[in-house]
C-alpha positions as CSV (number, residue, x, y, z in Angstrom):
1,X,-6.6,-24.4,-8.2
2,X,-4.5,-27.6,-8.0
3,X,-0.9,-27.7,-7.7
4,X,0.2,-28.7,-11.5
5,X,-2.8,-25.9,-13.0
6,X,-0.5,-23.6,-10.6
7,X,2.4,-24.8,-12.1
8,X,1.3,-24.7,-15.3
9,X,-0.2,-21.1,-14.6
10,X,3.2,-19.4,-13.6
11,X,5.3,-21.5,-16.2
12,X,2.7,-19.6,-19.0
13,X,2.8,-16.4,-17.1
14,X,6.8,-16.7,-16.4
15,X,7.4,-17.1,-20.4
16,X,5.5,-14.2,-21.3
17,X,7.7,-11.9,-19.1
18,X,10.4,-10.1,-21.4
19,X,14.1,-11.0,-20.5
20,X,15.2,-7.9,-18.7
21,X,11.8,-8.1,-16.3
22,X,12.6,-11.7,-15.9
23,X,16.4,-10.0,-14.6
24,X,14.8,-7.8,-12.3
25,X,12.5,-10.2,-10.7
26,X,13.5,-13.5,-8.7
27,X,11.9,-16.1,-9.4
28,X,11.1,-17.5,-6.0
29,X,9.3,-14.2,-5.1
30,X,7.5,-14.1,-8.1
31,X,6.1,-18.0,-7.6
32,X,4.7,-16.8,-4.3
33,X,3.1,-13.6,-5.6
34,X,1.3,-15.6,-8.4
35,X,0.2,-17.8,-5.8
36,X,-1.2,-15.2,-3.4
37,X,-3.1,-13.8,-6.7
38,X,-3.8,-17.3,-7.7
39,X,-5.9,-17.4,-4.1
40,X,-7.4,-14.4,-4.5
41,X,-8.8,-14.8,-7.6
42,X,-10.5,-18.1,-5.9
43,X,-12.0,-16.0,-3.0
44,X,-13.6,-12.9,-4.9
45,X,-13.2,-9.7,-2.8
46,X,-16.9,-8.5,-1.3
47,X,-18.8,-5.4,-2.4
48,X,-18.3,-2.2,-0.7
49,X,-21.0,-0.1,0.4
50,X,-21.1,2.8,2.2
51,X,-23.7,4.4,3.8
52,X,-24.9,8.1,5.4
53,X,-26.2,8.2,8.8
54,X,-26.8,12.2,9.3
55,X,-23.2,13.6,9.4
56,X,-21.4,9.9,9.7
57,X,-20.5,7.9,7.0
58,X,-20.2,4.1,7.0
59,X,-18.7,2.0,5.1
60,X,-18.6,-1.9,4.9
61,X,-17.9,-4.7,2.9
62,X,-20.9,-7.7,2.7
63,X,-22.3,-9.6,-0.3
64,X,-25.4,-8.2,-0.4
65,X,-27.0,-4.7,0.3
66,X,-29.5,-5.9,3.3
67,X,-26.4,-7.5,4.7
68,X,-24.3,-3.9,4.7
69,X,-27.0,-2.6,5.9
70,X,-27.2,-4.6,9.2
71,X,-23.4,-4.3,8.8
72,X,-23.4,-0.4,9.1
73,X,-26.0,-0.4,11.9
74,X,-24.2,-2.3,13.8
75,X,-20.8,0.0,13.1
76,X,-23.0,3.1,13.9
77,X,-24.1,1.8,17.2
78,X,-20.8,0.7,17.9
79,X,-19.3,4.4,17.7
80,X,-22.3,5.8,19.7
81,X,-21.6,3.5,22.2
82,X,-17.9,5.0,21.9
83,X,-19.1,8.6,22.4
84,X,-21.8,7.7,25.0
85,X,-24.8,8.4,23.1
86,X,-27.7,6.0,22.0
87,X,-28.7,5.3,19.1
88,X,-32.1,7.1,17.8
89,X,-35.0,5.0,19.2
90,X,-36.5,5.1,15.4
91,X,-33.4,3.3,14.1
92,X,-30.5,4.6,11.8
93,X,-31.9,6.5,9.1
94,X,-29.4,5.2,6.1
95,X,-28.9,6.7,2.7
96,X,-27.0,4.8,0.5
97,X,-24.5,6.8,-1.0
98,X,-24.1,7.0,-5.0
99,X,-21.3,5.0,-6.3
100,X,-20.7,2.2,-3.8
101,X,-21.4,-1.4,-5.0
């Protein structure tokens, strides 16, 4: 987003604001929120998966599943590592769990 579609952004965002929200806000702060959102909103947030491992649970953020996958193995060998174990010579045997991306 250029810098006059920013402008031109807050100025339509600004004059929908009622008067008394317009009181309680300063202006300055309010430019640099709509510009963190504006930023955001350019760079969308990645999924979030998370996966079961027997009695851990994972979860990671990636684009795609295979890449949480990998993702997650890598966290779960990462906290065996932590606890001295090793991971189980078969692999990580992950379940997806229901209502993640």
């Amino acid at each position: 987003m250029t810098k006059s579609d920013t402008n031109a952004g807050f100025k339509a965002w600004w004059d929908l604001l009622s008067d008394e929200t317009k009181a309680g806000i300063d202006r300055r702060v309010a430019w640099m929120a709509f510009v963190a959102g504006s930023r955001h909103r350019m760079y969308p947030p990645k999924n979030t998966y998370r996966f079961r491992a027997g009695r851990w649970i994972v979860t990671v953020t990636a684009d795609t599943v295979e890449d949480a996958r990998m993702k997650a193995v890598e966290k779960l060998d990462q906290r065996a590592e932590k606890l001295g174990a090793t991971p189980p010579p078969s692999g990580w045997p992950l379940t997806k769990i229901a209502g993640s991306a």
